[in-house]
N, C-alpha and C positions, 0 to 999 in steps of 0.2 A: 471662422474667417481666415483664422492664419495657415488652414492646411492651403487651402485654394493659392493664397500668397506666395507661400511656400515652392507649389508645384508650380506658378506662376515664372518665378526669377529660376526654377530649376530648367524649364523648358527655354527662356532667352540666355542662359547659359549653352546650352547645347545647341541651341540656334545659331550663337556667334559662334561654336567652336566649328562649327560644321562648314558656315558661312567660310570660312577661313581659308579652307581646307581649299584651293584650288581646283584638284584634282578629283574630290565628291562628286558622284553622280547624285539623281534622284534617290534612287534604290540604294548606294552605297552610305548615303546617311539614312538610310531605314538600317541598316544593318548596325550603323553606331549607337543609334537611337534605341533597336533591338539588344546592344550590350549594355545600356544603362540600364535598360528594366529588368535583367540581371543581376545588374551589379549593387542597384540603388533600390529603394523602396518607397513610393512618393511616399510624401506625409499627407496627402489625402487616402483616407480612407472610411469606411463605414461611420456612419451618422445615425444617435439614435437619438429620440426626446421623450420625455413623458410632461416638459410641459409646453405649458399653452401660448401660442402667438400673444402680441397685443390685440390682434384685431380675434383672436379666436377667447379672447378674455373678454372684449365690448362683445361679443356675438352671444355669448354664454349668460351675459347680464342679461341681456333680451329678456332670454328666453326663462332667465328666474323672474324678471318681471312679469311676464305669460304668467306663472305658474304662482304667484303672489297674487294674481285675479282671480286664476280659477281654482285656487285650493290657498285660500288667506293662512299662511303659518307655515304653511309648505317651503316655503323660502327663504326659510331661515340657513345658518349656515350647515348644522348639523343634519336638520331632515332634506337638504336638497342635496348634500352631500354623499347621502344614502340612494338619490331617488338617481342623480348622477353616473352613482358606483352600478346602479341597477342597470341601467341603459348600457354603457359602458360592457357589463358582463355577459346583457345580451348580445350587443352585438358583435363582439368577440366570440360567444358561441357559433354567432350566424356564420361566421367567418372559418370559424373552420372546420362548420359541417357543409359550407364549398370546398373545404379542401385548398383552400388559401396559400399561398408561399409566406414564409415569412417575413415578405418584403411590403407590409403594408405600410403605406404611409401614415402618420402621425396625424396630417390633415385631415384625412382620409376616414381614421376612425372618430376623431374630435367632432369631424362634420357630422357623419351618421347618427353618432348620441344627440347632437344638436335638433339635425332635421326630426328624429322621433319624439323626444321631447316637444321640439314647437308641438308639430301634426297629433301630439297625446293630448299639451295643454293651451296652446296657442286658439287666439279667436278665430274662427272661420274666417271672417272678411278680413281679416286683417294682414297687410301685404307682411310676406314672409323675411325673416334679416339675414337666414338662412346661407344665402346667395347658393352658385352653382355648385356641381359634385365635383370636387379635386380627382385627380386620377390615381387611382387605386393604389398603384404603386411607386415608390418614390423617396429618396431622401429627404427629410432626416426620418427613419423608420419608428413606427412607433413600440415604446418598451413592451407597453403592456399586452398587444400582440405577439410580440418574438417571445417575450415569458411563457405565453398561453400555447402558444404551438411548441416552443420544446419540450413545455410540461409535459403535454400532448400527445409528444411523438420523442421518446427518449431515445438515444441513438444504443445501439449494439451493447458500444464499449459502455457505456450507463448502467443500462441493466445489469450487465456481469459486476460490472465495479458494485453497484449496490448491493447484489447478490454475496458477493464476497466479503465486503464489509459488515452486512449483517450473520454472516458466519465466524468471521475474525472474532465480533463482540459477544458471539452466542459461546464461544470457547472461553473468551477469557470469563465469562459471565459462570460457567463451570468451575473453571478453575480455582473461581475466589471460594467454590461453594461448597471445596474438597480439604480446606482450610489452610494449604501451604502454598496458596497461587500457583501450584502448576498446573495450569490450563492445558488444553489442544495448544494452545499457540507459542505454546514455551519453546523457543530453540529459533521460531521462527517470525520473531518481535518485526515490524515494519523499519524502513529508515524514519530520518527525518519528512516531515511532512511536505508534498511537494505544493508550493503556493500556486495557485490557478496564475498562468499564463505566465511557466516556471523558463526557464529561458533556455536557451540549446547549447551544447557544450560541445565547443571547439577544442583545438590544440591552443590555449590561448597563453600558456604559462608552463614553465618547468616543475611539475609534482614533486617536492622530495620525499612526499609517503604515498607511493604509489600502494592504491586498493588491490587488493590479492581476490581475482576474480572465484580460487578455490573457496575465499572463507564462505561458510556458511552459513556462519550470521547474519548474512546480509545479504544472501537472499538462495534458490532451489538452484542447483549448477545440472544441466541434463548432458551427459556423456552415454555412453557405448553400454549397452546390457552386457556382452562380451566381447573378444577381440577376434579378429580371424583365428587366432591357436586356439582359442577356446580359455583363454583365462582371463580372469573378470580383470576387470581394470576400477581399481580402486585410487585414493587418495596416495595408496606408497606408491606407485607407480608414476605420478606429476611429477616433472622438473619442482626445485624448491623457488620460490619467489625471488630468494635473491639472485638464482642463479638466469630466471626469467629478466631480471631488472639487467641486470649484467650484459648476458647477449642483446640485448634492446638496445642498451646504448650503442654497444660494437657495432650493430649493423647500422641503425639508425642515426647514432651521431650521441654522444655524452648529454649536448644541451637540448634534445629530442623530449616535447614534451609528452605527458598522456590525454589519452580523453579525459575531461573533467570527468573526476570521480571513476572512474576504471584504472586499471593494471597495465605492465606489457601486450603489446599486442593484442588488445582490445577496443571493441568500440558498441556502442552502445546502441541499437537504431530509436531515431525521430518521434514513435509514435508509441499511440499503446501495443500491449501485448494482447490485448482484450476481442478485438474487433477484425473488421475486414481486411483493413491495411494487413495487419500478423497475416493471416488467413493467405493473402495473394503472395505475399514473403518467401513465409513458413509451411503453410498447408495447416493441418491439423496440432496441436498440443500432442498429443498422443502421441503423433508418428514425427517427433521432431528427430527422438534419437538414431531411426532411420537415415531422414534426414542429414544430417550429420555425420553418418561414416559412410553416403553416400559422397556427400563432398570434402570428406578427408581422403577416401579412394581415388576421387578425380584428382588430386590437388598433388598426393605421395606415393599413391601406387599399394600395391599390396603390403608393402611392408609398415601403412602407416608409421611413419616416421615423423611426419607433423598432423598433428592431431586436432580437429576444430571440434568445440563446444558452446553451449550453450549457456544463459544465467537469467535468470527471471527473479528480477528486482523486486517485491513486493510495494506498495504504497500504501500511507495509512488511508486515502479515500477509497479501498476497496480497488482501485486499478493497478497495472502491471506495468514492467518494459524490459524489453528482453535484449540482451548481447551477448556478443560473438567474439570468441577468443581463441588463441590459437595457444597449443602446448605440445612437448613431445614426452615418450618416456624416459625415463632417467637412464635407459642402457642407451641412448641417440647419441651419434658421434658428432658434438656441439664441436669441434673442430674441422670437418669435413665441408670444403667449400662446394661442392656438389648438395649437398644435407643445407648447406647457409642460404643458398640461392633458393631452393624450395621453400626455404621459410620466408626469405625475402617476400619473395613475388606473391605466396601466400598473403600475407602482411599486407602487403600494398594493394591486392583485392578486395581485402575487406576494408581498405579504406577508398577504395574507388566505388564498392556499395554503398557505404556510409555517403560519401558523399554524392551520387545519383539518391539517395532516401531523403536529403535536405534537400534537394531540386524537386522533391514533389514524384518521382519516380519508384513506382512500386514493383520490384519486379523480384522471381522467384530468385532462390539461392541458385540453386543451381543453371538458372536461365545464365543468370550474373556469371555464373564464374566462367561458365564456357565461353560466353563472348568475351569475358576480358581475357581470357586465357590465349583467345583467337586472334586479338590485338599486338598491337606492337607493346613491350611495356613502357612505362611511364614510372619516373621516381617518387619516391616516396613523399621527395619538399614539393615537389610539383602540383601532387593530390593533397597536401595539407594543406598548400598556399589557398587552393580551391577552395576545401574546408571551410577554411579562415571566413575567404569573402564570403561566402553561404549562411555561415554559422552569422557573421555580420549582416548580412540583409537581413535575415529571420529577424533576430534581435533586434533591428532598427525595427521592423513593422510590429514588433510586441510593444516596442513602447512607443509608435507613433498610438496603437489600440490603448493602451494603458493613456493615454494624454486625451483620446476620444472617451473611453469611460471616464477618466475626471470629469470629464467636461458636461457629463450628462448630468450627474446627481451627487456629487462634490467625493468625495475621497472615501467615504465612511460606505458608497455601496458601490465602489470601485471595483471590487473584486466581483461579485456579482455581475457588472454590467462589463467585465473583460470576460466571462465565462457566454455571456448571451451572445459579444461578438467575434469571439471565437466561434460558437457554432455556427452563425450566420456565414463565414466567412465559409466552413465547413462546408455547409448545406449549399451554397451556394456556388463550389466548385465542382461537388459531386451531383448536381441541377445542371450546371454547364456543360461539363465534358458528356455526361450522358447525351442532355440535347445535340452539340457537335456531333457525336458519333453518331446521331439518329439523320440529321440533317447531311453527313456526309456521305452516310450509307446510302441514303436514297437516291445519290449519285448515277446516273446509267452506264456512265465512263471515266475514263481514268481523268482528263482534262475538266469533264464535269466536277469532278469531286473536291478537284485542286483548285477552281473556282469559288467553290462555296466556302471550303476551308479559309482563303482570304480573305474571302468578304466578311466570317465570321473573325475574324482573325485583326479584320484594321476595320468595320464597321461596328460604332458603338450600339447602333441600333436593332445591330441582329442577336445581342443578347440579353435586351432588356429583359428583367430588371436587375436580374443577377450581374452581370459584368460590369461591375462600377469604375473600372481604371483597367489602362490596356495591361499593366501586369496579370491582373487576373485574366483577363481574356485571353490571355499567353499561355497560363495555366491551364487553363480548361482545352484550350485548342491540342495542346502539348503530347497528351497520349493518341488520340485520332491522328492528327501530322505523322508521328514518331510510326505510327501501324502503316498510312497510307507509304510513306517514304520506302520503307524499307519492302511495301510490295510493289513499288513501281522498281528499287533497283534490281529485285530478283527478276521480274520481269524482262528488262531488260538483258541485263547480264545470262540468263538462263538460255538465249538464241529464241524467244518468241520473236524478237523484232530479228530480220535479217539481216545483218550487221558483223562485219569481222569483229573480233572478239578485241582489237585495238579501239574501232571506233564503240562499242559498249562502252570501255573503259572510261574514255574519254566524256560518253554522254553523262556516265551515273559520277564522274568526277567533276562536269559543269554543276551539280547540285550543287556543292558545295562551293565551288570556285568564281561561280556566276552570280555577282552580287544584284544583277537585273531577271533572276529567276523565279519565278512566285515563290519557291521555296525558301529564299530571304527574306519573307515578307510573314513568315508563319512558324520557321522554327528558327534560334540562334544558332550562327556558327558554330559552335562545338558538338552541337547537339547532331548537325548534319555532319559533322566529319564523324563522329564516334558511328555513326551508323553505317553509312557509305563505306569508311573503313573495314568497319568489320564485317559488312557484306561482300565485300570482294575479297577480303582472305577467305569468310567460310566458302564463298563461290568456288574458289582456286582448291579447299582444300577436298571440299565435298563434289565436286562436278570439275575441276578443271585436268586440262593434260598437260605432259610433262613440257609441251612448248609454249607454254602458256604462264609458267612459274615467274621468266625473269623479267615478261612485259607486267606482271600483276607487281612485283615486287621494286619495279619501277616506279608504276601509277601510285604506289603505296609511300612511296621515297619521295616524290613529285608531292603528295595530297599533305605529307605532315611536312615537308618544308613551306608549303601554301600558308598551311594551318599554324607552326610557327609565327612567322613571317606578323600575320594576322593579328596572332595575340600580342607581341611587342607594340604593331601599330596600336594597336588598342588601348595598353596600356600605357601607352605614353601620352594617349588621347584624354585616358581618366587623369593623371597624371596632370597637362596641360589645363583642361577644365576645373580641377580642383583648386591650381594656383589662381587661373579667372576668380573663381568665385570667391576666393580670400578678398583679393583686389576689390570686386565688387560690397 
């Protein structure tokens, strides 16, 4: 009851502050209302139960009454508790050789045990207490369904994790057998154990023992097989840690913190290293170190002078996580402000990955770098502040989940019922956005498509059962929006429509600027200027002529002064409504 509450007094908050606002249209409080699902995470969220209503307790007596007639002894606590568990197991089988979602209701399968039960032992004539069939799907979900179907149906990163887990113990299980403990796994011990629904790690605090992303203890670092000269690049070849710590703060600032648990110039990404996420990243494991002096070449040029790597964390549940760090060799001229700026901007890429990876956005390395590379840049406290808020939304919706699993089966299988609604949470974004994409594609045209995308987008009903709160539906809608936007600005911008190359500009810059656009109704402000933007530089750099530089570099000067502009208002708006709600 207290989420409902909760999200309750959170939406007459932002009703008054909007209310306030004179100068709000319709659509431009969709757009403030679109920055709190950003910036906040309700406290409602997924609902599970394993137990039973009061009326679904009187319903149950019935039917051990039934079955106290037609099998006297049968009704006792232990043999009906069996005959219960039986029913029960069937019809969770039946469920999910349909092929079920995980979204069954609780109702739903209590009812079904019931109805078979009566219809097994119930008197013929006799009127059913049964009552009607609840709808299939529906909060609050029932446990023992979402247990049976992930059991079920293990994800990717599962199997690998297990996989590797039972190899980690099959070495040390050698080692003990060789008599002096040195196992396969010596050299390369797990860290600490990461607790199921372990929390994200911001810039949140000044490190004064910054982790040295070289050591290798603490976990596999993947670098270069060789260099362009052809000589191996080894461990003597690294900057020393301290001299990493050093320049860190000179660019960055003294009181500049680190990722939790990483080094200079490092950051960690969001997810496993196990699964699809790495995969649409990374690509392959194998070919990461490819990889890697692919995008050190893009970043410094043939002479690699700043160097990016890789480090794959082990965990002791068999899972992985991988980060990215930057280093130069020890002959680099750490005084040369041409050589500082390259390491900067480097730096500050992989924190503007880092943080598109908290927003839910998967995208390749190299995809990443050339667009932000194609941007105007952005400082370094700019993209941490960002961080910050990110890394703080996550966190709040881990422990509004953490407050939901207490709430199911009290503290003791806590941890268990935050691992089931994590993957429901999982399962049910990667159900979503696939749906969107199927439903958007089926599109005929371009205004079709951008149709459907809203209605999916602010109708709760177009994504039953999956979409329980318009955050998530934000998410799911989020990579279909982000594909369709940026092929209607090519579109445009490319001369398919006939249009001086001023009024393009101007139409693919109302996406962003036009707070009555459907396009405000489906992705956030930033989200449409980071694309818009960097579609009209690559426009300008890839297809445009040379009289076309200083009107593109206008519209560009024009869109982040908008965009500016925008985020102050914003932020003085969160600002404003925070103080309400104290008051309140």
């Amino acid at each position: 009851m207290c989420f409902r509450s909760n999200f309750a007094i959170f939406i007459v908050i932002i009703t008054i502050a909007a209310t306030n606002n004179n100068n709000n249209s319709r659509s431009s409080n969709h757009t403030v209302f679109f920055f709190f699902l950003k910036k906040i995470i309700f406290t409602m969220t997924t609902m599970m139960t394993s137990q039973l209503t009061k009326e679904e307790v009187e319903r149950r007596e019935k039917v051990r009454a039934a079955l106290a007639k037609a099998k006297p002894g049968m009704e006792r606590e232990r043999a009906f508790g069996k005959i219960v568990q039986s029913a029960e197991n069937g019809a969770v089988k039946g469920l999910l050789g349909q092929k079920q979602y995980p979204f069954v209701s609780a109702a739903y399968l209590n009812w079904e045990v019931d109805e078979f039960l009566w219809n097994t032992f119930g008197e013929k004539d006799a009127v059913s207490p049964i009552g009607p069939e609840p709808r299939l799907y529906g909060q609050p979900y029932s446990v023992v369904y979402v247990k049976a179907y992930f059991e079920a149906n293990p994800t990717e990163e599962e199997k690998k994790a297990k996989e590797n887990k039972e190899a980690m113990e099959k070495g040390e299980g050698e080692g003990e057998g060789e008599g002096k403990g040195e196992g396969k796994g010596k050299g390369k011990e797990p860290e600490t154990p990461v607790v199921l629904g372990h929390r994200y790690g911001g810039f949140t605090g000044v490190s004064t023992h910054p982790v040295d992303p070289l050591d290798l203890a603490t976990g596999e670092v993947v670098d270069f097989a060789v260099l362009l000269s052809g000589a191996p690049l080894d461990s003597r070849g690294h900057a020393p840690l301290q001299e990493r710590v050093r320049l860190y703060q000179e660019l960055a600032g003294k009181a500049m913190p680190y990722q939790e648990g990483c080094g200079p110039f490092q950051i960690e990404c969001p997810f496993s290293a196990l699964g699809q996420e790495f995969a649409a990243c990374f690509g392959r494991k194998e070919d990461m170190s490819d990889l890697l002096m692919e995008a050190t070449l893009f970043i410094a040029g043939g002479y690699c002078e700043v160097l990016v790597f890789a480090k794959f964390r082990h965990l002791v549940n068999g899972d992985s996580r991988v980060s990215l760090f930057l280093d130069w060799h020890i002959k680099a001229d750490l005084d040369c402000p041409a050589w500082r700026r390259t390491l900067y901007q480097a730096w500050c890429a992989l924190l503007a990955l880092y943080n598109s990876q908290l927003k839910g956005i998967r995208i390749g390395l190299m995809e990443h770098l050339k667009q932000y590379y194609g941007e105007q840049m952005r400082s370094h406290l700019t993209l941490i502040n960002q961080i910050g808020a990110n890394v703080h939304q996550l966190n709040s919706h881990l422990d509004a989940r953490r407050r939901a699993a207490e709430a199911v089966d009290g503290a003791n299988k806590m941890a268990e019922m935050e691992s089931l609604l994590a993957k429901m949470e999982r399962f049910a974004l990667e159900v979503g956005k696939a749906r969107v994409a199927k439903n958007v594609g089926d599109g005929a045209s371009y205004k079709e498509k951008l149709d459907e995308l809203v209605k999916l987008a602010t109708n709760p009903e177009q994504l039953h059962p999956i979409a329980y709160d318009p955050y998530v539906r934000a998410a799911m809608v989020l990579p279909t929006a982000q594909r369709l936007l940026i092929e209607q600005v090519l579109f445009v911008l490319e001369g398919t429509v006939n249009l001086p190359l001023k009024e393009r500009l101007g139409q693919v810059m109302s996406f962003v600027t036009d707070d009555t656009c459907p396009w405000a109704l489906v992705l956030p402000l930033d989200e449409r200027y980071r694309i818009v933007a960097a579609e009209i530089w690559k426009y300008q750099r890839d297809l445009g002529v040379e009289d076309g530089f200083d009107m593109v570099r206008y519209s560009l000067d024009n869109l982040d002064s908008f965009f500016t502009k925008k985020r102050i208002e914003q932020d003085q708006l969160v600002e404003g409504v925070g103080n309400l709600s104290l008051r309140i």
